[in-house]
N, C-alpha and C positions, 0 to 999 in steps of 0.2 A: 480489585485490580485496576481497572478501569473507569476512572467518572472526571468527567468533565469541570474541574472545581479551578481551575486554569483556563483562560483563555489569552490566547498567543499575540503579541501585540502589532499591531495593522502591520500588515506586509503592504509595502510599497505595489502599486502595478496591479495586485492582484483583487481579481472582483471576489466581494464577497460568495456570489455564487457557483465559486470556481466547484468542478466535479473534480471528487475525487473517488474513485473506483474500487471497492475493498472486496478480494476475492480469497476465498478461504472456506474448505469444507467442514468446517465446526459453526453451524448456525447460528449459536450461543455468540460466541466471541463475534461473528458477522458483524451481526445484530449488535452489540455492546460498542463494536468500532465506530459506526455507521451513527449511532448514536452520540458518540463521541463527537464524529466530525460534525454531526447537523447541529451541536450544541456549539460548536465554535463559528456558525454562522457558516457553513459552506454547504453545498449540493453532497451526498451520500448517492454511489450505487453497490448492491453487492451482488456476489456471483459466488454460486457453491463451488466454482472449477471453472479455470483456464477457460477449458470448451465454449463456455455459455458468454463467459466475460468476450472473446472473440468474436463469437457468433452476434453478439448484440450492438460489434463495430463503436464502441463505446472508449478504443484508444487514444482516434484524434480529436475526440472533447475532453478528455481526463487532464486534469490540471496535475493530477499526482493518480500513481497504483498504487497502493497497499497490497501486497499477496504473500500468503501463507507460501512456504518454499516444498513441504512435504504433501501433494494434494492427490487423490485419484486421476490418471490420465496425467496432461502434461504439468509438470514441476514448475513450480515458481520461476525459478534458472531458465527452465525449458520455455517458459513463457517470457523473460525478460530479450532470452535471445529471438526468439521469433517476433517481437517488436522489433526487434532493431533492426533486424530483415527488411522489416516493412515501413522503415522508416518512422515510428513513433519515437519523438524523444522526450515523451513524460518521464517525468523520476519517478524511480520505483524501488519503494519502500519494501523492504522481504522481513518476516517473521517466522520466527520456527520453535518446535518445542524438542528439535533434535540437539543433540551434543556431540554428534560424531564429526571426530577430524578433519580436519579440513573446510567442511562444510561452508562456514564461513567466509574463506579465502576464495570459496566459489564463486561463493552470491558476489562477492563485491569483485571478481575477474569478470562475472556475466553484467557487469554495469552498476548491480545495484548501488542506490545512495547512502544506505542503511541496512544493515542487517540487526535487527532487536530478537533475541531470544525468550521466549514466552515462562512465566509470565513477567507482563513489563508493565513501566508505570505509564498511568498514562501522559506525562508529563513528557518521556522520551520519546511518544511516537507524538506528540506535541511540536517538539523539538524538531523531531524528521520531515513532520508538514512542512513546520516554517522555514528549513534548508529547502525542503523539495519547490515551496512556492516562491520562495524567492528567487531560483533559479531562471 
């Protein structure tokens, strides 16, 4: 599902060690994302949940989010809008493995840039960095 067999081509402005932040309570997939982005040359942090990614003040370095939308405690959405509260205007990339209605039209009302539905290639959330970084 996931490998790194692409790399995205130089984004103007943006340093290579830009952070980008992936939070999502499936370890497995974390870990595969984070991988992903430390092979396209950029900084990885992950977070099992909202809670942690917060608490580690880790918004206003993030070049880009990555967050799963269905998590324990606060939701993707839930988490995209209490950024914007606080003034983080990273892009934030939402992923999910739900198919209920609406959902969608959610993430992308609460800001997101992206909504990818799991599982995805990695080529699309490829795609989402280089919007998100070019930004």
């Amino acid at each position: 599902m996931i490998s790194p067999e692409a790399r995205p081509p130089d984004i103007q402005g943006v340093a290579e060690d830009a952070l980008i932040s992936i939070i999502d309570d499936d370890d497995s997939l974390r870990a595969a994302l984070m991988g992903l982005v430390r092979s396209l040359g950029y900084r990885a942090c992950g977070f099992a949940n909202a809670e942690d990614f917060l608490a580690a003040d880790h918004a206003g370095e993030s070049a880009a989010i990555v967050t799963d939308i269905q998590m324990p405690g606060l939701s993707g959405i839930e988490l995209k809008e209490r950024l914007m509260s606080q003034g983080c205007a990273a892009p934030v990339i939402m992923i999910t493995g739900r198919a209920e209605p609406g959902l969608r039209e959610r993430a992308f009302a609460s800001g997101a840039l992206c909504v990818l539905k799991k599982p995805f290639a990695a080529e699309a959330l490829i795609d989402c960095l280089e919007r998100a970084l070019a930004k």
